[in-house]
NUDOFI-498324 format. One record per residue (C-alpha): residue in one letter; x, y, z. Coordinates in steps of 0.05 Angstrom, whole numbers, padded with zeros to 5 digits, always signed. Layout:
aXYZ...
***
This chain:
x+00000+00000+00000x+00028+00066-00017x+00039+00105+00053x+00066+00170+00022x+00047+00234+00071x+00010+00282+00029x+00057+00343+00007x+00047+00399+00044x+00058+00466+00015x+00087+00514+00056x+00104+00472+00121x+00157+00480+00157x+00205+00416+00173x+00181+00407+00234x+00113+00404+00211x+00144+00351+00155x+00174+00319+00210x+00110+00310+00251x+00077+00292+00189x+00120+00232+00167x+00099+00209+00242x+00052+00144+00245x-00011+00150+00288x-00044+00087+00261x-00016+00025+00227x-00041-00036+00208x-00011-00092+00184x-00039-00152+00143x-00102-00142+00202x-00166-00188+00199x-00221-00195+00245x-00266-00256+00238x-00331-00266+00291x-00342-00340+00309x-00334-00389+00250x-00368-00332+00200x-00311-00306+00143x-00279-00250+00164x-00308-00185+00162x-00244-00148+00156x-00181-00199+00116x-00112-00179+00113x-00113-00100+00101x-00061-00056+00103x-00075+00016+00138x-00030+00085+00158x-00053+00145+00180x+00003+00199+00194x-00005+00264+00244x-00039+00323+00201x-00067+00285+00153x-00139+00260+00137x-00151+00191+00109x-00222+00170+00080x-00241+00097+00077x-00295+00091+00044x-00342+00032+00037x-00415+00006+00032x-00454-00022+00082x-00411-00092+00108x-00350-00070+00076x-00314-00080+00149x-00300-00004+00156x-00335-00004+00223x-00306-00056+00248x-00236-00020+00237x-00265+00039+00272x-00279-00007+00330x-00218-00043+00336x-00177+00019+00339x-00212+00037+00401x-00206-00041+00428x-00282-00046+00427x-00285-00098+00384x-00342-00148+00422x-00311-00203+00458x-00324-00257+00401x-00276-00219+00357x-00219-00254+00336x-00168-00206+00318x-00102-00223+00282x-00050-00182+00252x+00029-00178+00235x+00020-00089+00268x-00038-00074+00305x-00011-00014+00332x-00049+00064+00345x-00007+00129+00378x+00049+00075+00399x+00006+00030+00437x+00005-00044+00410x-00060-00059+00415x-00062-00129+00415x-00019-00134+00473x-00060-00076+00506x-00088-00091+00584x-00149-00063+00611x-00118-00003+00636x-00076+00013+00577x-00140+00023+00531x-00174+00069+00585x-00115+00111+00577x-00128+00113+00507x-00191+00123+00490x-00215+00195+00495x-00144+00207+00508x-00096+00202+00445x-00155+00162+00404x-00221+00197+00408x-00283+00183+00365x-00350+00227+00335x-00402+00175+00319x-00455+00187+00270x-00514+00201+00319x-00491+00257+00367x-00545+00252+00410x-00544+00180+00414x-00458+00203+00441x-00482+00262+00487x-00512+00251+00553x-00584+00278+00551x-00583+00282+00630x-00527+00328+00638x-00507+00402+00613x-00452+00407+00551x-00410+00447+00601x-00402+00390+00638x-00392+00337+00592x-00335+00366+00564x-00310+00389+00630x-00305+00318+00658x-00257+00300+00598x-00222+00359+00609x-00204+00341+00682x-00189+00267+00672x-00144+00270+00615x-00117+00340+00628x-00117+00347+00698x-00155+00419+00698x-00205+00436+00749x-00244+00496+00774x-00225+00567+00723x-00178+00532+00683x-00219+00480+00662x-00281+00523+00644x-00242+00564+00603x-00215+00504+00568x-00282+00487+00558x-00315+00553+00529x-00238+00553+00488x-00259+00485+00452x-00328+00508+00443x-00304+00570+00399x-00255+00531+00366x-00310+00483+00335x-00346+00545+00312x-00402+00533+00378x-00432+00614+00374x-00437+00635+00443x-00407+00578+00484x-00418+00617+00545x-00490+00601+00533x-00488+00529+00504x-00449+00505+00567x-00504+00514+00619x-00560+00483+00557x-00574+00408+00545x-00557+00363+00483x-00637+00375+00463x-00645+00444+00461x-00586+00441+00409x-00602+00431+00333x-00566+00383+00301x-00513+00414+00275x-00492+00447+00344x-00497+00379+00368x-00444+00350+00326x-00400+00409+00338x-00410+00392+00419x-00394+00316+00399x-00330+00342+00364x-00311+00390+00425x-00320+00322+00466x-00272+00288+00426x-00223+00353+00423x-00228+00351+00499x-00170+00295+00516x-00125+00325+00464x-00120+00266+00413x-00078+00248+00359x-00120+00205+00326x-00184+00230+00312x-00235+00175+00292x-00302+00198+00248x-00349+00145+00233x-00405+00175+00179x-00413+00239+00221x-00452+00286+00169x-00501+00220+00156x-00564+00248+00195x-00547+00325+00180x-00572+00368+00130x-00539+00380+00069x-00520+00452+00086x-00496+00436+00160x-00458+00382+00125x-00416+00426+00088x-00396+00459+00154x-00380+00399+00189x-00337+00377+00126x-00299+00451+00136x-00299+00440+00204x-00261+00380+00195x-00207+00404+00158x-00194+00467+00206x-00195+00423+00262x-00137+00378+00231x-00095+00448+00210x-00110+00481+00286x-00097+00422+00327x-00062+00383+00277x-00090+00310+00292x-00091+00257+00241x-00171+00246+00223x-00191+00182+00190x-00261+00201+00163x-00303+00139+00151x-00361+00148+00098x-00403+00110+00050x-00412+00182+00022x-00351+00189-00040x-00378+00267-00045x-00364+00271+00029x-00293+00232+00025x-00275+00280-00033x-00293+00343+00000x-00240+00328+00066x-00197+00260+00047x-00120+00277+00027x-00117+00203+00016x-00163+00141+00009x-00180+00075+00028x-00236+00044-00007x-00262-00023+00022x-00301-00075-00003x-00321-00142+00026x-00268-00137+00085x-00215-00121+00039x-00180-00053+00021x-00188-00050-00054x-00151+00008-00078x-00114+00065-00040x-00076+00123-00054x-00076+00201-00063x-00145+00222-00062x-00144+00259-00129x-00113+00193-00164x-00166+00146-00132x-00229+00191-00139x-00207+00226-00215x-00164+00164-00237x-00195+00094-00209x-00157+00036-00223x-00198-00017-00190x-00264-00039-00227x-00309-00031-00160x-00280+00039-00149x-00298+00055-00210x-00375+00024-00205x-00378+00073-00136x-00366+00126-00178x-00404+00110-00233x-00466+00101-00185x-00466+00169-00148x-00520+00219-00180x-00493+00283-00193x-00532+00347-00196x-00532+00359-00271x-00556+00299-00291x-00620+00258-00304x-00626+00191-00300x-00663+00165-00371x-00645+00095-00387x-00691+00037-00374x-00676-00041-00369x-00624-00060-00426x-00700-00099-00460x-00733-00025-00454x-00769-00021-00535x-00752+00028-00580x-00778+00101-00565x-00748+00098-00486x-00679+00110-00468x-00632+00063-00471x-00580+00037-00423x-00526+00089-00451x-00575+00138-00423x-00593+00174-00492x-00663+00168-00528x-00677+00118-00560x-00676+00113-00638x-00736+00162-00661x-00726+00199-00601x-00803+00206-00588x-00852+00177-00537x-00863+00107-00530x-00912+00059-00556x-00958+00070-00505x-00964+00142-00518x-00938+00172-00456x-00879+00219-00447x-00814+00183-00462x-00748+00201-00416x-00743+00273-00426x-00810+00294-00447x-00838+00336-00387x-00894+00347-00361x-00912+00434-00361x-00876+00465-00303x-00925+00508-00291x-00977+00459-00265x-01019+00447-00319x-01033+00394-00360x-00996+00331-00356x-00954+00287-00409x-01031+00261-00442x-01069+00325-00420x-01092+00327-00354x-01075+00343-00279x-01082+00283-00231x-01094+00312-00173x-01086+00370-00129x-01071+00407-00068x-01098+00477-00053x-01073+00530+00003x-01056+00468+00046x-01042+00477+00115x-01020+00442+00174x-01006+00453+00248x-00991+00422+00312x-00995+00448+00382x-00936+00451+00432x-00927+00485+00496x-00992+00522+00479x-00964+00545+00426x-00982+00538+00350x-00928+00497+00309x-00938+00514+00233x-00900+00444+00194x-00940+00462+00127x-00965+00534+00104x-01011+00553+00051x-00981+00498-00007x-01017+00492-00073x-00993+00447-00120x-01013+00420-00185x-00997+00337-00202x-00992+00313-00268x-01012+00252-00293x-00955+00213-00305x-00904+00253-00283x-00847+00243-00227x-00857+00305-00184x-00790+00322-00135x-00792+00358-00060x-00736+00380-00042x-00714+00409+00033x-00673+00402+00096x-00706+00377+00164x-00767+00412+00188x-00784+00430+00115x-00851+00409+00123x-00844+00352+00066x-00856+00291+00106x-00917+00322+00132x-00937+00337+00057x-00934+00266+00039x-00978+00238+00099x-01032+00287+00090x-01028+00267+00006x-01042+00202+00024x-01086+00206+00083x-01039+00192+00137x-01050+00260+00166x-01108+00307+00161x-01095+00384+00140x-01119+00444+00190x-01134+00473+00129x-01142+00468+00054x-01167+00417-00002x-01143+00361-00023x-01168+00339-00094x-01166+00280-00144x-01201+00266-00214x-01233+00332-00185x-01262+00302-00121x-01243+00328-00055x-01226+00273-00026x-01199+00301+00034x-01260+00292+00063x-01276+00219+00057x-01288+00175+00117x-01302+00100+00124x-01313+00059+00071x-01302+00111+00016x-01232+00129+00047x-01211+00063+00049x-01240+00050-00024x-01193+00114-00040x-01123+00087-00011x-01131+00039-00074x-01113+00096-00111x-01047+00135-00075x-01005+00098-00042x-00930+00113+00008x-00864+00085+00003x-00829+00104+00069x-00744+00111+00074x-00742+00051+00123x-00770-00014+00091x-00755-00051+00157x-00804-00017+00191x-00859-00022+00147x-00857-00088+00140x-00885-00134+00187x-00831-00183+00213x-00868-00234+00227x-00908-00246+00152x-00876-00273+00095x-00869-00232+00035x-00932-00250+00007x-00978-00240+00052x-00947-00166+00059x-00950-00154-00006x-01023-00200-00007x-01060-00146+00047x-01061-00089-00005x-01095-00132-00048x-01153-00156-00003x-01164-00087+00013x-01185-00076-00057x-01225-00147-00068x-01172-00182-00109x-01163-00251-00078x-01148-00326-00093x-01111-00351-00161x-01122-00269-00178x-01081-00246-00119x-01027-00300-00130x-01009-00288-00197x-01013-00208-00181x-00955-00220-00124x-00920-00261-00181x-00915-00209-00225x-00899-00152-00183x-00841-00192-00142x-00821-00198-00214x-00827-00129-00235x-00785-00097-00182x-00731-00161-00193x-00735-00212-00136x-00741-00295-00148x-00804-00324-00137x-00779-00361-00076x-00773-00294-00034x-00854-00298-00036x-00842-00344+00016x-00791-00314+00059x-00789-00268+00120x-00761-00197+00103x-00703-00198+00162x-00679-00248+00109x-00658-00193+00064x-00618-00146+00056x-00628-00065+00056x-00651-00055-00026x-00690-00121-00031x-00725-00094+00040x-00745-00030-00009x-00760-00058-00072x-00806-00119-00025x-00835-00036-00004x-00841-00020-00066x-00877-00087-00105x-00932-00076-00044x-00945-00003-00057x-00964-00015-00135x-00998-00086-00119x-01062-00058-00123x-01043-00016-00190x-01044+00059-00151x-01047+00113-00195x-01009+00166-00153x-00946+00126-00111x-00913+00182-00060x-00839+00165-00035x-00810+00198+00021x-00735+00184+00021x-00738+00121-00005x-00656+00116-00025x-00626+00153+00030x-00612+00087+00075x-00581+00056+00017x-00517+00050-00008x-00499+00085-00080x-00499+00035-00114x-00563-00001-00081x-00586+00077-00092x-00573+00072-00171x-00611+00002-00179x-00675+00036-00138x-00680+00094-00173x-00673+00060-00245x-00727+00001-00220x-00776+00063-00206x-00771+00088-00265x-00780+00032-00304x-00834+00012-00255x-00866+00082-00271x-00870+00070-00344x-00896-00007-00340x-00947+00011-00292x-00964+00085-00318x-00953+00117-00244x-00947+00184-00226x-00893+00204-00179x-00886+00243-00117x-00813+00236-00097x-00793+00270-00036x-00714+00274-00007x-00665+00317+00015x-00611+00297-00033x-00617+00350-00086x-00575+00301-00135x-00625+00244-00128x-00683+00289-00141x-00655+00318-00205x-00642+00249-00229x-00713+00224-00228x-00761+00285-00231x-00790+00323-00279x-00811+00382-00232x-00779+00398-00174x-00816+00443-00112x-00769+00470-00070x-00799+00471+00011x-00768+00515+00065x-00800+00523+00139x-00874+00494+00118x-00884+00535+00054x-00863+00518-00028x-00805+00570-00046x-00799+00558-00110x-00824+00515-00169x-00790+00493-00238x-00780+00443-00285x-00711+00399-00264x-00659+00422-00316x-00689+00498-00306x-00688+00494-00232x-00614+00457-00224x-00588+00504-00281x-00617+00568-00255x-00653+00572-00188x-00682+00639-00176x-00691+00624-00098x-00629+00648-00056x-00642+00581-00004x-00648+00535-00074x-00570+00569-00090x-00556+00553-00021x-00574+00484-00023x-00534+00468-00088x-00477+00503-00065x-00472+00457-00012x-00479+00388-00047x-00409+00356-00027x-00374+00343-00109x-00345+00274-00119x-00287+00310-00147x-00226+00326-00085x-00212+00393-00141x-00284+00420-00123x-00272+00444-00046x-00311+00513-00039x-00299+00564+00015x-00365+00580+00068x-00415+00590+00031x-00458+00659+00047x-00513+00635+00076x-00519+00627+00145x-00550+00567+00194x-00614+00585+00233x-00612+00608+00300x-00668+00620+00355x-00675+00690+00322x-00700+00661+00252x-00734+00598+00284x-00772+00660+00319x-00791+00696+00259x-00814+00618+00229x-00861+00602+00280x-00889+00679+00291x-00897+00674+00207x-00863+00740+00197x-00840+00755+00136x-00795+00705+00093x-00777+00649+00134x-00705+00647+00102x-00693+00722+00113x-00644+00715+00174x-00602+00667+00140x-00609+00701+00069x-00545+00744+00049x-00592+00788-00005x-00639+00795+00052x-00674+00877+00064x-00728+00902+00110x-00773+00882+00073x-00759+00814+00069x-00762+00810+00148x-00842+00839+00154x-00874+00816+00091x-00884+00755+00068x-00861+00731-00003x-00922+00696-00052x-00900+00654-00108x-00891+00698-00175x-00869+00682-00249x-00801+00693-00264x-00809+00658-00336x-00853+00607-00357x-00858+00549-00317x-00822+00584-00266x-00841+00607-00194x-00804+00632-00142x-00825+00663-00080x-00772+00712-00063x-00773+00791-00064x-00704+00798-00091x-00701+00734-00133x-00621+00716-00157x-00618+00746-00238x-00576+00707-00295x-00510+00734-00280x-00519+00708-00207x-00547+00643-00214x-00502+00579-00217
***
C-alpha cells in the first residue's frame, strides 16, 4: 500500500517531521466473529499526524469494524489477528485493561454518526466536556471552564458561554455534532476517529461539518480518519483514500488519483453510481423497446414517446402545473395547511401549499429537516389530516372521505417510506405483505397469486422470496419488497418519502432505475420527496423546492438545477459535497438558523429564510413573499429573486 504523507505546501520541517509520524498502522489485520468469514481480511492501513484519510465503503465493507478495533471495542467474540496492530504507539493487541482506558478519549477519540445518541441527555454540555477535560488533562475549577468555552469556539459553537449551561436537546443538530467534536477535542488526541458523522445532518450543515473537519486537523493538527459511504463527502476532506469492499481494502492512494483516476473496477462502479446534480437519470432495463432510453442513457432511436403514448425520458410534463404528459392534472392540493400544538403554542409544519400533479409525471420535493415535506406526503395520502385546505383527485375532494369511501380511496395513492424494515411486518412472509393491499381492494385467490408473481417480478426478486421473512434480506431487496406492495393494487399516484437515503450508492442507482421503469410499466405518477438534491434531479421532472412549511420555488428539473431563482435553492446546491477532491468551496454565504430566525418561522413574519439570506432587506423581514413568475414554468417566491449573471 502506498503510505506516502501528502505534500504539504508551505510547512515547515518540523511540521514535515510530525507529518512523516505514524498515528495508526495496520498490518496484514483481519477480524473474523465465530466461524463466520472474516469481516475485515488482511488489510493494510496508515494514518500519519496532520493528515486526513477516507475509507470509504458500503454497508458490510468492514469499515466499522476497523473503527472499533482501533478503540479495542471490538465485542468479545472478535478474533483479531495481525502482523501491526498498533495506534499512537500502543500495540494494541498486547494492550491490558488499563492501557486502553488511557487511550480512549485520550490520544484516540471518536465522533459517531448520531450525536445525541454520544451526548448525555441528563447532563449540561459544560459539563460533559468538563469531565474530559479534568481526567485526561488534569484541569479543574477556572482553568478547566475556560478550556471548555476555548474548545467550544474553536468548533465554531456561537456563544459557548450560553451552550455550556443548555442540554444536548435544546441544540439543533448541527450544534450537536460540533458539541460531539468538542467532546472528542477535549483529551487532546492524535488520532481522531469519524465514523459517517454528516449521515443524519442536512446538506448545508454538512458542508460545515466537512470545513470544520479540515480546520480542526490544520488548528490542532491531529490525524482524522473520516469513515463514509458518502464518495462526495470523502472527496470534500480525504487527502488520501482507502476504499473497502467485502473486508478487503481495494484500492488506496492520493485522493485525487483514486477519486479522478480509479484503477480498481469496483471503485470505479462507486463512482459511476453516485448521482450528480446535472444529470437525469433516462435509461430503462437494457430490453426497454424502441422510443425509451436506452441503457447508454440517450433516447432511443426516433427519439419520441413510446408505444404506449406517454412521455418518453425527457419529455416533461408543463412546469407550470398544468396539464400533464396526455393532457390532464391528476390531482391536487390547494392553500394546504397544517399545524400542531406545543407548549400552547401553535407549530406551523406546512403553510398555505398549492400544488398541481400531473398525470404521469415524477414530481421532486426537495428540503432540509423541518421543511414540512414529510408532513406533505402523509396528508397526500391520508396519513395525516390538513388544519386547512383541499385536497383533490379526478376533481373530487377527497380530503373529506371517511369510512368505507376512504378506504376504497387508498386503492388509488399509495406511500413508500425511507425505512422498509419498519414497514414491514416481521413476522409475515413476503406474500402475505404484499397480499393485504390486495384484499383491501377485493382481489383474492388464483387473482391475488399471480398479481404478487408479477410484481415480485417487476421490481426483480425470485419467486422463492414470496415465501420468505423480510429480516432475510438485505437493505434494497427490504425497499424494492416496499415498493412491489405499494403498486400491488395498481395505484395511480405512488408518493416516496426518502426512499434511497438508507441505501448505499450503488443499491441507490438500482432503486432509482427500477422506479422508473416501474413508472413506465405501470403508468404511475410520482411524488418523490428527499433531501438529496442530486437524487431528485435524477428522477423528476418538476422539482418544488420547501423551506419552513411553505413551497419557495417551483421549476421544471434542468431549469431549476441550471438556474434557481430562490437564494435558499443556491444555497442548497452550493452545498452538495462534489465527488471531485478539485471541487472544495470556501463558506458559503448563507448562514444556519438560529433562535432569532426559528422565531420569525413560528411567529410567520415575513420570509422564513430572511435571517439566513445574504440578499436579505427590510422588507424581506415583515412581509411575506407569494410565489410569482419569473419565466414560464417558473415560480419563485422571493422579493429579490437571484438574476442570470448570479445564478449557478
Amino acid at each position: 500500500m502506498n503510505v506516502a504523507a501528502v505534500d504539504g505546501t508551505g510547512k515547515t520541517q518540523k511540521d514535515d517531521e510530525r507529518r512523516a509520524e505514524a498515528v495508526l498502522r495496520f498490518r496484514d489485520f483481519s477480524v473474523r466473529f465465530g466461524m463466520a468469514p472474516p469481516s475485515v481480511r488482511g488489510i493494510d492501513l496508515t494514518v500519519r499526524a496532520g493528515e486526513i484519510v477516507g475509507l470509504i465503503g458500503e454497508s458490510g465493507s468492514g469499515k466499522t469494524s476497523v473503527a472499533m478495533a482501533c478503540l479495542g471495542l471490538l465485542p468479545k467474540q472478535a478474533r483479531v489477528s495481525a502482523d501491526l496492530f498498533e495506534v499512537c504507539g500502543t500495540d494494541l493487541a498486547a494492550a491490558d485493561d488499563k492501557a486502553l482506558t488511557r487511550l480512549r478519549g485520550g490520544d484516540v477519540a471518536m465522533v459517531f454518526q448520531d450525536a445525541m445518541g454520544a451526548l448525555d441527555p441528563s447532563m449540561r454540555i459544560g459539563r460533559q466536556i468538563g469531565e474530559v477535560v479534568t481526567r485526561h488533562r488534569g484541569l479543574k475549577g477556572e482553568a478547566r471552564q475556560r478550556a471548555v468555552l476555548d474548545l467550544l469556539s474553536r468548533v465554531r459553537v456561537p456563544d459557548p458561554e450560553r451552550r455550556v449551561r443548555q442540554y444536548p436537546h435544546q441544540l439543533s443538530g448541527g450544534l450537536r455534532q460540533r458539541v460531539a467534536m468538542a467532546l472528542a477535542l477535549a483529551g487532546e488526541p492524535r488520532l481522531l476517529l469519524a465514523d459517517e458523522p454528516t449521515t443524519a445532518l442536512d446538506v448545508t450543515v454538512q458542508a460545515e461539518i466537512l470545513r470544520l473537519l479540515r480546520t480542526i486537523r490544520d488548528e490542532f493538527g491531529v490525524a482524522i480518519l473520516l469513515i463514509s459511504h458518502d464518495i462526495g463527502v470523502i472527496a470534500q476532506t480525504a487527502d488520501r483514500v482507502a476504499v473497502m469492499r467485502d473486508g478487503e481494502i481495494v484500492e488506496t492512494g492520493a485522493a485525487e488519483e483514486v477519486l479522478l483516476r480509479p484503477a480498481s473496477q469496483y471503485t470505479k462502479m462507486l463512482l459511476g453510481a453516485v448521482p450528480k446534480v446535472g444529470s437525469r437519470i433516462r435509461h430503462r432495463p437494457a430490453d426497454a423497446p424502441e422510443g425509451e432510453a436506452g441503457p447508454d442513457g440517450k433516447a432511443g432511436p426516433d427519439g419520441k414517446a413510446g408505444p404506449d403514448g406517454k412521455a418518453g425520458p425527457g419529455r416533461r410534463a408543463g412546469a407550470d402545473g398544468n396539464a400533464g404528459p396526455d393532457g390532464s392534472a391528476l390531482f391536487a392540493v390547494d392553500g394546504l395547511s397544517r399545524s400542531f400544538r406545543s407548549r400552547g403554542h401553535a407549530v406551523h409544519a406546512v403553510r398555505d401549499v398549492s400544488l398541481r400533479v400531473n398525470r404521469g409525471e415524477v414530481l421532486g420535493v426537495v428540503g432540509e429537516s423541518g421543511s414540512g415535506k414529510s408532513t406533505l406526503a402523509k396528508m397526500l395520502v391520508r396519513l395525516d389530516r390538513p388544519t386547512s385546505g383541499r385536497l383533490e383527485m379526478d376533481g373530487a375532494d377527497y380530503g373529506k372521505l371517511r369510512g368505507k369511501r376512504l378506504k376504497s380511496f387508498r386503492r388509488a395513492i399509495q406511500m413508500v417510506f425511507q425505512h422498509p424494515a419498519g414497514s414491514l411486518n416481521p413476522k409475515l412472509r413476503v406474500a402475505t405483505s404484499v397480499r393485504e393491499p390486495l384484499a383491501t381492494s377485493g382481489v383474492t385467490g388464483d387473482e391475488a397469486r399471480q398479481r404478487i408473481d408479477e410484481v415480485l417480478a417487476e421490481v426483480g426478486l425470485p419467486p422463492e422470496a414470496a415465501g420468505r421473512l423480510p429480516h432475510e434480506f438485505s437493505g434494497g431487496q427490504k425497499q424494492r419488497i416496499a415498493i412491489a406492495r405499494a403498486i400491488a393494487a395498481r395505484p395511480e399516484v405512488v408518493v416516496l418519502d426518502e426512499p434511497t437515503s438508507a441505501l448505499d450508492v450503488s443499491v441507490q442507482a438500482q432503486v432509482l432505475d427500477l422506479l422508473l421503469g416501474i413508472q413506465r410499466a405501470e403508468e404511475l405518477t410520482y411524488v418523490f420527496i428527499s433531501h438529496d438534491l442530486a437524487v431528485v434531479q435524477a428522477i423528476s421532472d418538476r422539482v418544488v423546492v420547501m423551506y419552513a412549511g411553505r413551497v419557495v420555488e417551483i421549476a421544471e428539473a434542468e431549469a431549476l438545477f441550471a438556474s434557481p431563482a430562490h437564494w435558499y435553492t443556491r444555497a442548497l446546491l452550493e452545498a452538495v459535497p462534489s465527488p471531485d477532491p478539485r471541487d472544495r468551496p470556501e463558506a458559503g454565504a448563507v448562514r444556519q438558523a438560529d433562535e432569532a430566525s426559528r422565531d420569525q418561522q413560528a411567529q410567520g413574519q415575513g420570509c422564513a429564510f430572511a435571517a439566513r439570506c445574504p440578499k436579505a432587506e427590510t422588507r424581506c423581514r415583515v412581509e411575506t413573499p407569494g410565489l410569482s413568475t419569473v419565466r414560464a414554468g417558473h415560480a419563485v417566491a422571493c422579493h429579490f429573486p437571484a438574476d442570470e449573471e448570479t445564478r449557478v
